[in-house]
N, C-alpha and C positions, 0 to 999 in steps of 0.2 A: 694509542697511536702517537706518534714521534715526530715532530713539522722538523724544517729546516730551521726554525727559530731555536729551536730545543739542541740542534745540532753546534751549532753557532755558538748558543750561549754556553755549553761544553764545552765547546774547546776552548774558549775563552777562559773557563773559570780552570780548566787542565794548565792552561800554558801561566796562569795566575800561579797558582798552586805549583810548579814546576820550575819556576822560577823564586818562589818565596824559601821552598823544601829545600829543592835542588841547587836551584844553579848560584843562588846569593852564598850559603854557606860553603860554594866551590872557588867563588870571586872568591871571598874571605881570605880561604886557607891559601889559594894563588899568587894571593897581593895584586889580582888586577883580572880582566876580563878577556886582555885579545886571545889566549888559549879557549875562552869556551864557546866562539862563534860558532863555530862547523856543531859543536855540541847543541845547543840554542836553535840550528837551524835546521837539526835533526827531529828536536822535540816539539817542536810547531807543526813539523811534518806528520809525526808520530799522536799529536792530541787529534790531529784530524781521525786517524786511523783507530784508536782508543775509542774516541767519539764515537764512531761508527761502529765499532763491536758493544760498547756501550748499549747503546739504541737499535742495534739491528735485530734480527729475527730468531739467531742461534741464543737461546740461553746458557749452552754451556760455555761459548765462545763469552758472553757476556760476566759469566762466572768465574771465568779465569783473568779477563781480563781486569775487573773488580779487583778480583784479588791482586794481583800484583800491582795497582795501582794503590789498594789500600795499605799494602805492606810495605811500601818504599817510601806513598806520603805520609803515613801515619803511624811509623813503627813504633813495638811494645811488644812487651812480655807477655802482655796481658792479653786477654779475645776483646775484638775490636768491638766496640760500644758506645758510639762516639753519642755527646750531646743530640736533644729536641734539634735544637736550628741547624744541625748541620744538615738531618733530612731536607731541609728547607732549602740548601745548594744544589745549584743544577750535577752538580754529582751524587749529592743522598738522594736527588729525585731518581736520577741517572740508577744508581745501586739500586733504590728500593724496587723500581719498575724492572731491572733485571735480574735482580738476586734476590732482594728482600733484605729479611738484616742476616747479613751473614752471621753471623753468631747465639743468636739467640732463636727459642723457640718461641717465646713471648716476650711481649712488650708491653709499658702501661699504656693506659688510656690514650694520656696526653702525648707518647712519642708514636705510636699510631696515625694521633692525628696530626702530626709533623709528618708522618711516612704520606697520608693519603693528600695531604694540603687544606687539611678540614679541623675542624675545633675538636677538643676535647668533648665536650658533647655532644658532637655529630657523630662520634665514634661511638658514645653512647645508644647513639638512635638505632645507627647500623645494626650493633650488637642486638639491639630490642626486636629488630625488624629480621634478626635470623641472615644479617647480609655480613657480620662477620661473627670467627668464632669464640667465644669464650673460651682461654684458657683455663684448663681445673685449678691451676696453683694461683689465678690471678693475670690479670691485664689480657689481652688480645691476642690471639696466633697470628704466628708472620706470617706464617702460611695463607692465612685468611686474608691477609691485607696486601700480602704480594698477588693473589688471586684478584682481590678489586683493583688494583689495578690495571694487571692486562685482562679484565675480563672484555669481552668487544662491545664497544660505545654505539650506540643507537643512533643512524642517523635522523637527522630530520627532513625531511622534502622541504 
């Protein structure tokens, strides 16, 4: 489940990332900034709405929007595989909770427990306890771990 805090700190770390990717290397090539306002004032607009496909309820909606988020901040030739601590940004938390890792079917231990917010051997434990899966070739299924995540949280009275 998704607070307003989680929403917040999204789009904050969107319009970070948007302006680091995006709009600095457009000042660069520009020689200056007054052309990118309306630009700038669109993409503030737009991390709200990201944010909210992000976190909201459609996964395929979440899936697409992932994607083209991940392919415009983070281009390559290569399938997306980013470092342990990026799971750790309110966007890899953001990805993992809606997609998982887009490109792999398994993952080690230790970037698992970057996807879940737990240690490496708590991931250990899970796996012991049959709460996630053993991949045969090694390390953890995404599948397994995108599953603990949206599985539903138990309240308390």
């Amino acid at each position: 489940m998704t607070t307003t805090d989680d929403h917040v700190e999204l789009v904050a770390a969107l319009i970070g990332l948007l302006e680091t990717r995006v709009l600095d290397p457009l000042e660069i090539l520009l020689d200056g900034d007054e052309l990118l306002t309306p630009i700038k004032d669109r993409l503030r607009v737009q991390a709200e709405v990201w944010s909210a496909q992000l976190l909201g309820r459609d996964p395929r909606q979440a899936a697409l929007t992932a994607a083209r988020l991940i392919g415009v901040l983070f281009p390559g030739d290569e399938p997306f595989d980013p470092p342990e601590q990026w799971w750790r940004t309110p966007l890899g938390r953001a990805v993992a909770r809606g997609v998982g890792h887009p490109s792999a079917a398994a993952v080690s231990y230790s970037t698992a427990g970057a996807m879940l917010g737990i240690t490496r051997q708590g991931v250990h434990d899970l796996v012991k306890r049959g709460k996630l899966d053993k991949h045969p070739d090694g390390g953890v299924t995404t599948s397994s771990v995108h599953a603990r995540l949206n599985r539903p949280q138990e309240s308390t009275p």
